[in-house]
Rosetta silent file (secondary structure, phi, psi, omega in degrees, C-alpha in Angstrom):
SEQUENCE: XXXXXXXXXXXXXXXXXXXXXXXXXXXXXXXXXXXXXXXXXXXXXXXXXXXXXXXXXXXXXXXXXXXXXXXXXXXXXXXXXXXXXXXXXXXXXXXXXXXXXXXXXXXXXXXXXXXXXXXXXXXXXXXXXXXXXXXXXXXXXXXXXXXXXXXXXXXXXXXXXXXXXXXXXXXXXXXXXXXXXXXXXXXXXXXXXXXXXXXXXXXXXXXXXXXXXXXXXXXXXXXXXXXXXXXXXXXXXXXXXXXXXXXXXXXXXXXXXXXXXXXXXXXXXXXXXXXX
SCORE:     score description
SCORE:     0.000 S_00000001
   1 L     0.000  -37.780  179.346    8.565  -22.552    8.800 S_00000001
   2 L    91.079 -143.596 -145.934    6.039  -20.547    6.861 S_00000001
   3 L  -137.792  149.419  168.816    5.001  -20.373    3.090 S_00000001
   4 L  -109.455  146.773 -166.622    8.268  -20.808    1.117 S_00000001
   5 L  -102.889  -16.171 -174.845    7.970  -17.708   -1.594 S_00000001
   6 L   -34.989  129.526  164.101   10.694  -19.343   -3.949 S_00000001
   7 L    64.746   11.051  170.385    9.463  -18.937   -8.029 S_00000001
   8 L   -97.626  126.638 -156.670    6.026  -17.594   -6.799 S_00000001
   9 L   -78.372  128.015  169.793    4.816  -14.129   -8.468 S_00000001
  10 E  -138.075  139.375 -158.349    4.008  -11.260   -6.899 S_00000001
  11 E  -111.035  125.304  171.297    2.276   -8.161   -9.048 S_00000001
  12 E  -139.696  152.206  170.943    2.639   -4.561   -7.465 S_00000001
  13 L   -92.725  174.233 -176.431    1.566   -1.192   -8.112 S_00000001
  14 L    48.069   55.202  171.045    3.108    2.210   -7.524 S_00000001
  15 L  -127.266   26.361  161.531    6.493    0.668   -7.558 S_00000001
  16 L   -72.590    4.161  142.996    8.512    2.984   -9.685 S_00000001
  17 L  -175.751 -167.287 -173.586   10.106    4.135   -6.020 S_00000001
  18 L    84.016 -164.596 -178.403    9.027    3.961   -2.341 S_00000001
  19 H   -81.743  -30.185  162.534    7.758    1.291   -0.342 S_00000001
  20 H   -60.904  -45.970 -153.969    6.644   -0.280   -3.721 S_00000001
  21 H   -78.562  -52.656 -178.249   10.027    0.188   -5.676 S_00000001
  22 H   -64.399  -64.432 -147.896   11.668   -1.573   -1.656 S_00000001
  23 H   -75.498  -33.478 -171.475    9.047   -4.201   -1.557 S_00000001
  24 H   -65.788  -48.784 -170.170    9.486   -5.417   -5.118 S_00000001
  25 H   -71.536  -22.253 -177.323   13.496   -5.516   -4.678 S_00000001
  26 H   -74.836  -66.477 -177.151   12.945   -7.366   -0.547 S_00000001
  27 H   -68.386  -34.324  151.876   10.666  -10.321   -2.488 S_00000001
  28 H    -9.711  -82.578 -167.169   13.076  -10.139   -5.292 S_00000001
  29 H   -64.561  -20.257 -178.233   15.916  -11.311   -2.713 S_00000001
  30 L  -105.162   49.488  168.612   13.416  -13.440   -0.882 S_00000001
  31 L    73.306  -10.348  156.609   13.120  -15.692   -4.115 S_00000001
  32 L   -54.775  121.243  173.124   10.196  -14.070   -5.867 S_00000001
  33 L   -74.485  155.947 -169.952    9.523  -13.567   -9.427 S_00000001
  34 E  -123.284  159.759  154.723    8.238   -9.642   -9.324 S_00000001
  35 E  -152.328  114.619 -171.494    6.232   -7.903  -12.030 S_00000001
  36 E   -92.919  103.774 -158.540    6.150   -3.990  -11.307 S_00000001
  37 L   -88.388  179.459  156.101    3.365   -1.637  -12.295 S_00000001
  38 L   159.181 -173.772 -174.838    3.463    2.376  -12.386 S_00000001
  39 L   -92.196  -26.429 -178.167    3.157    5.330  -14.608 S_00000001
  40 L   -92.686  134.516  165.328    7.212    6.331  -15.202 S_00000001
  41 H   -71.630  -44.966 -176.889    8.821    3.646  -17.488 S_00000001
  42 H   -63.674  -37.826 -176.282   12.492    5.123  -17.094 S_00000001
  43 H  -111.182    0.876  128.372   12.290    4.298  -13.482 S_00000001
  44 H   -25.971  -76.057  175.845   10.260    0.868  -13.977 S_00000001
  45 H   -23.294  -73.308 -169.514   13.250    0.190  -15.882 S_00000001
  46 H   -54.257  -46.104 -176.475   15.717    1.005  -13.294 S_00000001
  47 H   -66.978  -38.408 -148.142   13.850   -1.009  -10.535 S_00000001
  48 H   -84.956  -28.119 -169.823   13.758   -4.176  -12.863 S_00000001
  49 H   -78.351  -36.388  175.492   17.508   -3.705  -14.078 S_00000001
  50 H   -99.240    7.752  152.989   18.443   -3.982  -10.324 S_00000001
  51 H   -71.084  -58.987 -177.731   16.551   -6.845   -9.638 S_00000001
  52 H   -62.217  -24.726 -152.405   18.155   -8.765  -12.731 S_00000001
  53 L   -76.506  -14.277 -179.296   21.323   -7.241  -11.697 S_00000001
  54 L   -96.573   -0.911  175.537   21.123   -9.426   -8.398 S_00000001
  55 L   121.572  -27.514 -150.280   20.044  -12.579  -10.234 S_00000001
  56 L   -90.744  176.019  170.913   16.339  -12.264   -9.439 S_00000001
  57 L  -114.460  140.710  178.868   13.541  -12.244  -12.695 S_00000001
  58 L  -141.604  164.752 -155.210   11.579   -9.068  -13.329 S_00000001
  59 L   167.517  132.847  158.574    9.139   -7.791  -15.723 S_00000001
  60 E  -164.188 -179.471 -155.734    7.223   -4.848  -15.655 S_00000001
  61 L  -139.363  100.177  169.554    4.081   -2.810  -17.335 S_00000001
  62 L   -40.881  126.270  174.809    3.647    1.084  -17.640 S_00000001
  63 L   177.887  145.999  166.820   -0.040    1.734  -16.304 S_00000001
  64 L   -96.666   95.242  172.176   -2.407    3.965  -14.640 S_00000001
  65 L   -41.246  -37.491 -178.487   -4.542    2.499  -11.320 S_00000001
  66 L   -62.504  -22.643 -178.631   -7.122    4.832  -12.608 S_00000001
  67 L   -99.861  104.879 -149.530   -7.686    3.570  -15.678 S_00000001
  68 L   -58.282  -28.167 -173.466   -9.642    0.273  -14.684 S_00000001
  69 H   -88.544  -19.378  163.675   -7.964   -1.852  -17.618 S_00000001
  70 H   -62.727  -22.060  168.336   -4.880   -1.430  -16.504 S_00000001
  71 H   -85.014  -22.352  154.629   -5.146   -3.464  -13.332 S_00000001
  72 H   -57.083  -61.309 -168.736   -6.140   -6.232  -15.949 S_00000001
  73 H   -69.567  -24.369  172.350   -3.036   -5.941  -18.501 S_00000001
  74 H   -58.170  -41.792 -165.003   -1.063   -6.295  -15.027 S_00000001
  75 H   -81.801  -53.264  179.130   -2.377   -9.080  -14.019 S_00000001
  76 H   -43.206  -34.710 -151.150   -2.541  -10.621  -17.925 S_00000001
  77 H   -90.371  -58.509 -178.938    1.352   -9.555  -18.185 S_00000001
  78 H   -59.724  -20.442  154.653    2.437  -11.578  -15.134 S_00000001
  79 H   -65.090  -60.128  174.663    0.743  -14.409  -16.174 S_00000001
  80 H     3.679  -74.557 -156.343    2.772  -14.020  -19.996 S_00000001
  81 H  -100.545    7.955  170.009    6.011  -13.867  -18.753 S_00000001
  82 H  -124.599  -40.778 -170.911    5.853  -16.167  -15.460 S_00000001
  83 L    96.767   25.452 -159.481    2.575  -18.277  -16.113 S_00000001
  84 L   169.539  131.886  166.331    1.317  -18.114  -12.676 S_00000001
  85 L  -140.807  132.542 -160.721    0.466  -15.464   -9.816 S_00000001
  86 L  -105.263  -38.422 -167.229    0.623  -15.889   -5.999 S_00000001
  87 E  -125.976  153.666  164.905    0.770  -12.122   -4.546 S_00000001
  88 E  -145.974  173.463 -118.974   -0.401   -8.537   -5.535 S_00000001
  89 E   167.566   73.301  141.663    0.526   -5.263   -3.516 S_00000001
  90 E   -86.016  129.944 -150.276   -1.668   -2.988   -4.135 S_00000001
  91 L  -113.530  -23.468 -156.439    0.599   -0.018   -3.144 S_00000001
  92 L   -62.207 -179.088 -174.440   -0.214    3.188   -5.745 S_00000001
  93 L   113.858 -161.770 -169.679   -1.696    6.427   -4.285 S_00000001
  94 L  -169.125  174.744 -178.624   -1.104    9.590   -3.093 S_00000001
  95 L  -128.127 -168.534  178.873   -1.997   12.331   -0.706 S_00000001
  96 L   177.015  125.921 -178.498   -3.187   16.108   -0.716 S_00000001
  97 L   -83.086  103.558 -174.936   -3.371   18.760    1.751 S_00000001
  98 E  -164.496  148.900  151.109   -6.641   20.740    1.808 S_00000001
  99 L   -56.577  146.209  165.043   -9.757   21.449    4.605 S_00000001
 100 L   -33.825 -113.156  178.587  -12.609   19.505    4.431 S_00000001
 101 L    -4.541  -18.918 -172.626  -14.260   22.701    2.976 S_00000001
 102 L  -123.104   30.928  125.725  -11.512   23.445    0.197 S_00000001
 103 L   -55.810 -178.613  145.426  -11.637   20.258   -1.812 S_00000001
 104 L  -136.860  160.340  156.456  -13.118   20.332   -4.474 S_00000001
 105 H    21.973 -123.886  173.973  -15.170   18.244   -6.744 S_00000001
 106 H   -23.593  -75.236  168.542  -12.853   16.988   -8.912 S_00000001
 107 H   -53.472  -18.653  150.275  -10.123   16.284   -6.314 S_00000001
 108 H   -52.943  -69.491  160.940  -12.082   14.015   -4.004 S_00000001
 109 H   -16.595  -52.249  169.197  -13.041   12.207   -7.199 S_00000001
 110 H   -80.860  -41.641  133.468   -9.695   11.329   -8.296 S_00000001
 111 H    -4.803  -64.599  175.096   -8.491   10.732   -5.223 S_00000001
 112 H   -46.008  -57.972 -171.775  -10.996    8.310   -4.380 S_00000001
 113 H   -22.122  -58.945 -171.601  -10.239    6.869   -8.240 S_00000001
 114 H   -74.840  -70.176  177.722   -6.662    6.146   -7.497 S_00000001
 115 H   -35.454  -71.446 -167.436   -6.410    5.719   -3.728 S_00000001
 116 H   -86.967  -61.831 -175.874   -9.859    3.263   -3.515 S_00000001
 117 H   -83.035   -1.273  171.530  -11.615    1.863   -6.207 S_00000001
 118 H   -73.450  -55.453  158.063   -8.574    1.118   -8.245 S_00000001
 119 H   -27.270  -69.621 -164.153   -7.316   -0.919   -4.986 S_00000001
 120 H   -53.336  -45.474 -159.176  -11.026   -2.592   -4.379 S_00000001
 121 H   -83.325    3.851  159.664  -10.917   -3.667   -8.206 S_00000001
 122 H  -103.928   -4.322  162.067   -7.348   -5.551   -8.284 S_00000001
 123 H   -59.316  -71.770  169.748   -8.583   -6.762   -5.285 S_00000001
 124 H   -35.129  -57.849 -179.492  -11.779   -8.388   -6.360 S_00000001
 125 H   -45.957  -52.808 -177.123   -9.732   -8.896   -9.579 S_00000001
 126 H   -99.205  -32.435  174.232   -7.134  -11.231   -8.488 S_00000001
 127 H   -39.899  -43.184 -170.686   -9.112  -12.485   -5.438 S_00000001
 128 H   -93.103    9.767  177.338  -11.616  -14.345   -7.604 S_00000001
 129 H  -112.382  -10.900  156.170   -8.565  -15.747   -9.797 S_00000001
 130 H   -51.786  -38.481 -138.541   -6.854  -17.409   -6.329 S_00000001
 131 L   -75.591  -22.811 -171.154   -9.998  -18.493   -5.581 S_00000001
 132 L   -81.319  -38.489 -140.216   -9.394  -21.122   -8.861 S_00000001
 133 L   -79.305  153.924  162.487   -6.080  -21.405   -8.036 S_00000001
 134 L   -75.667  124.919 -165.564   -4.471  -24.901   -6.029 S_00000001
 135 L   -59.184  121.811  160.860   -3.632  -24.070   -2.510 S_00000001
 136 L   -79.022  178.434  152.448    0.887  -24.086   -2.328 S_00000001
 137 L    15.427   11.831 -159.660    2.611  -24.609    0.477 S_00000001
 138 L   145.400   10.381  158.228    1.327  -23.576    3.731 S_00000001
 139 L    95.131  -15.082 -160.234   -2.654  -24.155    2.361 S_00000001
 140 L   -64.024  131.744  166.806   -2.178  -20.497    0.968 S_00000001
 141 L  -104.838  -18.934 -167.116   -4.194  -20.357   -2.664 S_00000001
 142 L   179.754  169.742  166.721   -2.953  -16.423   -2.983 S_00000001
 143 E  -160.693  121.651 -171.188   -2.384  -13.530   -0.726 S_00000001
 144 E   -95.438  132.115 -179.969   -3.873  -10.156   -2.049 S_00000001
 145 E  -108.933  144.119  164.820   -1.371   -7.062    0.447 S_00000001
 146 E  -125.113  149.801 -165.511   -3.212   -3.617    0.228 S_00000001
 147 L  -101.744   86.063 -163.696   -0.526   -0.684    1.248 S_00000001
 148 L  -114.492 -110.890  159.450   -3.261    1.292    3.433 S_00000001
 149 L  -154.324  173.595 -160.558   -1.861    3.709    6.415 S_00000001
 150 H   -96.429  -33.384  161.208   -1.241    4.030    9.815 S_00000001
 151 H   -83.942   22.676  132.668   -3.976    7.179    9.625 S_00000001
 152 H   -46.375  -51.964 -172.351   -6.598    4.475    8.724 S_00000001
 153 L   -95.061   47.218 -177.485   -7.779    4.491   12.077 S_00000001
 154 L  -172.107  155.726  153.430   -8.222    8.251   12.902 S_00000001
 155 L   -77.212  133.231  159.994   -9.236   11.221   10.706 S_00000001
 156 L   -80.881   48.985  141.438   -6.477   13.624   10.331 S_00000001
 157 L    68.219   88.845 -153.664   -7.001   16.966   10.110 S_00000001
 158 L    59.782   25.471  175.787   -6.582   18.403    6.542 S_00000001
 159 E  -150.894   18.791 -176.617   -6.001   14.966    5.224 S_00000001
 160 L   -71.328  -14.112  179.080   -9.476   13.487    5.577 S_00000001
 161 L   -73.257  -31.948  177.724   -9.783   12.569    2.196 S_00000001
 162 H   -69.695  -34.333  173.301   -6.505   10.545    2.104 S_00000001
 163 H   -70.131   -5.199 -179.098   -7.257    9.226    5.254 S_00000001
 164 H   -86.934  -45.867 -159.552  -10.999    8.182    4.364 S_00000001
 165 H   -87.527  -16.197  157.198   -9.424    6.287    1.512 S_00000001
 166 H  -103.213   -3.163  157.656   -7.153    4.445    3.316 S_00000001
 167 H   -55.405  -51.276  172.664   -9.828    3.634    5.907 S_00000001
 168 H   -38.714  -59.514 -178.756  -11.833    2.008    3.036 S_00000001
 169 H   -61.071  -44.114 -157.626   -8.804   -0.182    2.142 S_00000001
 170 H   -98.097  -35.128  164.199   -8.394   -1.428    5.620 S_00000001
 171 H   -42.185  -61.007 -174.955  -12.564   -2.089    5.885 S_00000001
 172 H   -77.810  -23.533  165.576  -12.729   -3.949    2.977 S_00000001
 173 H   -73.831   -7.321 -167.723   -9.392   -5.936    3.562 S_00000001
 174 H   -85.262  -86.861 -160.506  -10.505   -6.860    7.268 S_00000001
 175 H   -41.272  -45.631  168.953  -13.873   -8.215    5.561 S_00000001
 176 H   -52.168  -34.343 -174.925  -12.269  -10.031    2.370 S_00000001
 177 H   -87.532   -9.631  166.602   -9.674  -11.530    4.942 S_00000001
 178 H   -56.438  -64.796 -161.217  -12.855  -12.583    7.371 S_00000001
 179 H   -53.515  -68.748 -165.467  -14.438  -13.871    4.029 S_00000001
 180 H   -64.349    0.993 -167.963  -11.924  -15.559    1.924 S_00000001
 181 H   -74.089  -25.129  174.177   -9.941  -17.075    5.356 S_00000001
 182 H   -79.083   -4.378 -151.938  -11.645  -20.679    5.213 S_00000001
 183 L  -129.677   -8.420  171.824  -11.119  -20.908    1.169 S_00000001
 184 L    72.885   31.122  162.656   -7.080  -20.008    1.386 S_00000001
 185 L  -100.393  120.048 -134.219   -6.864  -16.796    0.188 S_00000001
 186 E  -119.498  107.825  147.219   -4.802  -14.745    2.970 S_00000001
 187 E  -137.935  146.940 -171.565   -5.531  -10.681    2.989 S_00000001
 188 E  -107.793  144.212  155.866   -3.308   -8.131    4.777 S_00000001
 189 E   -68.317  150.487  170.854   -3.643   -4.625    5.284 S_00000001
 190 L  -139.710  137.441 -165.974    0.106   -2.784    5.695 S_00000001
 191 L  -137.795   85.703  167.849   -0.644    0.183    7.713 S_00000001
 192 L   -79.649  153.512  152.187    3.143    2.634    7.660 S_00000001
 193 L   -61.348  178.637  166.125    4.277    5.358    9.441 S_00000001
 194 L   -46.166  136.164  167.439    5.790    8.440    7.792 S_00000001
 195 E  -108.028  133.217  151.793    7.861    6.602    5.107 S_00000001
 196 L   -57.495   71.321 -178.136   11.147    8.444    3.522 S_00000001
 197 L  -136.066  176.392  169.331    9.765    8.089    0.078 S_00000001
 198 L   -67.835   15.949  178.585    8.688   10.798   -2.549 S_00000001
 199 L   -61.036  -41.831 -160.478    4.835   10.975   -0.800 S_00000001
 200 H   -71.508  -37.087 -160.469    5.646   14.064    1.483 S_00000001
 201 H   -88.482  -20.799 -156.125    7.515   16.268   -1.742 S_00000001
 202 H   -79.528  -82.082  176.142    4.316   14.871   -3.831 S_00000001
 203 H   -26.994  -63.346 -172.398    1.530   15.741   -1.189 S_00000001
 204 H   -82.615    4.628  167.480    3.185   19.555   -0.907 S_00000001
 205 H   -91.303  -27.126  172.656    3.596   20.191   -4.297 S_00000001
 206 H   -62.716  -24.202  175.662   -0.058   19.150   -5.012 S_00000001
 207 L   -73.418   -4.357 -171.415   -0.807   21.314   -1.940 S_00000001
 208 L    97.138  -20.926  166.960    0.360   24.385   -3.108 S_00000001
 209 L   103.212   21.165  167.496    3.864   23.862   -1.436 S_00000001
 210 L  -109.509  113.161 -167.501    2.396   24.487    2.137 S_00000001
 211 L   -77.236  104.965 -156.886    2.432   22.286    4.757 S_00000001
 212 L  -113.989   -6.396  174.697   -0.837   22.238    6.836 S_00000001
 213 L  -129.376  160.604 -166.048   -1.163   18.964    8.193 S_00000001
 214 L   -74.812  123.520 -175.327    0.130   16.944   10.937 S_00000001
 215 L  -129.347 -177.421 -175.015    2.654   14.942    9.881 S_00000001
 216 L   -67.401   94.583  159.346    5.558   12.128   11.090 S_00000001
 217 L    -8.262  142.009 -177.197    8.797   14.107   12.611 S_00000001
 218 L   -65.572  -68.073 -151.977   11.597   13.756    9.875 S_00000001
 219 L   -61.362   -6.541 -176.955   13.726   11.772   12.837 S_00000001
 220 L   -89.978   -9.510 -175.460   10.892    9.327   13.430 S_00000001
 221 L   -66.462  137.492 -166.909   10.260    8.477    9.787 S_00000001
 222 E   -88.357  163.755  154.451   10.971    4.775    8.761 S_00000001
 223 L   -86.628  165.797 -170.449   12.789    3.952    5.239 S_00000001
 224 H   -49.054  -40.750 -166.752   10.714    1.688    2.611 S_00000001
 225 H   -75.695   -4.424  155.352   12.821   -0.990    3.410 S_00000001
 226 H   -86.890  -23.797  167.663   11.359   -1.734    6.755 S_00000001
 227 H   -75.177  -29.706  167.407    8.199   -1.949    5.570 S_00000001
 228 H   -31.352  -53.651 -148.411    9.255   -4.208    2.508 S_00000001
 229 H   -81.741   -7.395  179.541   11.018   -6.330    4.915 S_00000001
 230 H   -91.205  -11.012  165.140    8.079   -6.751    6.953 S_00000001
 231 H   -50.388  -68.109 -159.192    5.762   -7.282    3.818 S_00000001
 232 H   -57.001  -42.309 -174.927    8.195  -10.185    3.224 S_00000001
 233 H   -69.707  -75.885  159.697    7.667  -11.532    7.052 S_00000001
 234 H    11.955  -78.333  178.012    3.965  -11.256    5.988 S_00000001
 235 H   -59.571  -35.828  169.312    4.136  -13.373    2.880 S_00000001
 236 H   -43.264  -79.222  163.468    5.808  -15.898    4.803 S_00000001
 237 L  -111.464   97.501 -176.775    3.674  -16.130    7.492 S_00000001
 238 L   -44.563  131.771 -176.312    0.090  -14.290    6.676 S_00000001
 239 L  -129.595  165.232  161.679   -1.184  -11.625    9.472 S_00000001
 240 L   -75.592  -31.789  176.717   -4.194   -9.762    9.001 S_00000001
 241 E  -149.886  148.329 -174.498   -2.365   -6.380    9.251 S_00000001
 242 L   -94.326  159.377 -168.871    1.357   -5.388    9.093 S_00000001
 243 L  -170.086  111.143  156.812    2.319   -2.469   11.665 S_00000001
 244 L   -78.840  -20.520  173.738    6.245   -1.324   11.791 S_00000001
 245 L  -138.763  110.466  174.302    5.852    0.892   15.002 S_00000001
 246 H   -63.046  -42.245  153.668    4.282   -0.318   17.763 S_00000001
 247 H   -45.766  -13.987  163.118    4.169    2.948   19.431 S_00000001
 248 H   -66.963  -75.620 -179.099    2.067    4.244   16.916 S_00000001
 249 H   -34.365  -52.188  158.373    0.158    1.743   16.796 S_00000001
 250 H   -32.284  -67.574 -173.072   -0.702    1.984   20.573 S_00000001
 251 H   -61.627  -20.250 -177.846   -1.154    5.455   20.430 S_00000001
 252 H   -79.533  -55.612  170.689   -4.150    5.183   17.467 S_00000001
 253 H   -34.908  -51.227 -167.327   -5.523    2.357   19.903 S_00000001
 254 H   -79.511  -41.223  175.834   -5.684    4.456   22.831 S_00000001
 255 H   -61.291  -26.714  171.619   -7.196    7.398   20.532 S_00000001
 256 H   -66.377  -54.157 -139.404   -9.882    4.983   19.672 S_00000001
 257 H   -97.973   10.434  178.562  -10.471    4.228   22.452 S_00000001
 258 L  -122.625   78.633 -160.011  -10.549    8.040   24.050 S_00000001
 259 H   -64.359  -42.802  174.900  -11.796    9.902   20.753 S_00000001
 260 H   -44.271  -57.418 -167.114  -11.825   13.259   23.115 S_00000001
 261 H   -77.422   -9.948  175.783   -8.368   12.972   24.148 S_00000001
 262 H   -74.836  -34.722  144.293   -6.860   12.320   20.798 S_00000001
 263 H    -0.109  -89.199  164.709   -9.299   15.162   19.799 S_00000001
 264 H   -95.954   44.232  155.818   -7.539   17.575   21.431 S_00000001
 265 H   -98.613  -32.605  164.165   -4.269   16.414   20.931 S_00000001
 266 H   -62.460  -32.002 -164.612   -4.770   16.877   17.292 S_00000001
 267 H   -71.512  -57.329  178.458   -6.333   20.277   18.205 S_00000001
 268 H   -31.275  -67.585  171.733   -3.254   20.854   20.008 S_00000001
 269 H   -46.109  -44.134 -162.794   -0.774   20.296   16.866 S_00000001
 270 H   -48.632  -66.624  168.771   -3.215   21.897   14.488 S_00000001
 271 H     0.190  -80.097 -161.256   -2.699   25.006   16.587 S_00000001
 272 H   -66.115  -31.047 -178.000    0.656   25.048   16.856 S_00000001
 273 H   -65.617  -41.255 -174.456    1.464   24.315   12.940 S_00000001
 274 H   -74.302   -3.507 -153.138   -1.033   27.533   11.941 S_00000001
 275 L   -74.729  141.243  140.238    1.086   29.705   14.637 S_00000001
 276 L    -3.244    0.000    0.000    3.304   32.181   12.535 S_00000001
């Protein structure tokens, strides 16, 4: 039967569109009060207006993962307006297209900022306030989701910093869901394919507007709302990691476990993407 999610809170970040903006509106409909963080307010707004517009309660908080207090006033503002929190999402980040050799400074640094340690510290953050909390339904005291990628388990090629940073997320969520699994705090990893969201238009404008890295074929790309809905199958029933394409998944398996040949099968792509 699973965890029933009815009236239980779930706090997410980056969810002014995307797989945040989808996930907020799937537990919406699956009985969940939502409270939605990000940096644009006008479309905060919008997602919250079409939550109430279906019936469900929303609430949300203008903030910046970067700024460390802000993962606090999120967490403060759902309790305010619900009195109680069961789930967090942390979903914000972003990507950027550069060689190892052509970061710089400064962009690793933020990068990290946003991507990692904002993630570890609403982790940590709400983790130690389930840990207080009375176990609901299904023994569950909380369930902290981190939105980490399907190019966790491999370097990419002109994407190692995003891809180091969601490696990080999926280390420390494997070990927190090792730790916290006898004490009834549940955490998953969500690991997507190419998503149809505003990442790819983000990533190349921060990039200079060139594309340089390997990325997910347009026809193979999922929309947010399969990963939402499988976030929701998640909450239900707790997994250690969420995965929407099992062919992917396979193939990152099989690269593990034959680093040469995925080696030069990236070598292969790079190739062809630098050709004229």
């Amino acid at each position: 039967m699973g965890i029933d999610l009815k009236s239980r809170t779930i706090a997410i970040t980056g969810a002014s569109s995307g797989i945040g903006k989808a996930t907020a509106i799937a537990c919406s409909r699956a009985g969940m009060r939502v409270i939605v963080g990000a940096r644009r307010e006008d479309e905060l707004k919008k997602v919250v207006e079409a939550i109430r517009a279906e019936g469900g309660d929303a609430a949300y908080v203008v903030m910046d993962v970067s700024n460390p207090k802000d993962n606090e006033r999120l967490v403060e503002a759902a309790m305010d307006h619900f009195g109680s929190l069961y789930s967090v999402f942390a979903n914000a980040g972003y990507g950027l297209e550069r060689s190892v050799l052509a970061y710089t400074d400064a962009e690793l640094d933020e990068m990290f900022r946003v991507n990692f340690w904002s993630c570890l510290q609403l982790m940590r953050l709400t983790g130690n306030m389930f840990l207080k909390q009375p176990p609901v339904n299904g023994g569950k005291r909380g369930h902290i989701l981190v939105c980490s990628s399907c190019v966790s388990k491999i370097g990419l090629p002109n994407y190692a910093a995003y891809s180091a940073t969601k490696s990080l997320q999926d280390h420390f969520a494997r070990a927190m869901r090792i730790e916290l699994a006898d004490q009834g705090v549940a955490v998953s990893s969500v690991h997507p394919i190419g998503t149809k969201t505003e990442f790819f238009d983000t990533a190349k404008r921060l990039s200079g507007g060139k594309r340089i890295s390997i990325q997910t074929p347009e026809r193979f790309k999922q929309p947010a709302e399969t990963v939402a809905n499988a976030i929701v199958r998640c909450l239900r029933k707790p997994k250690g990691e969420v995965w929407t394409s099992f062919p992917m998944r396979a193939m990152l398996a099989l690269g593990t476990a034959f680093p040469g040949l995925a080696d030069a099968m990236m070598l292969k792509r790079q190739r062809q993407l630098a050709e004229p």
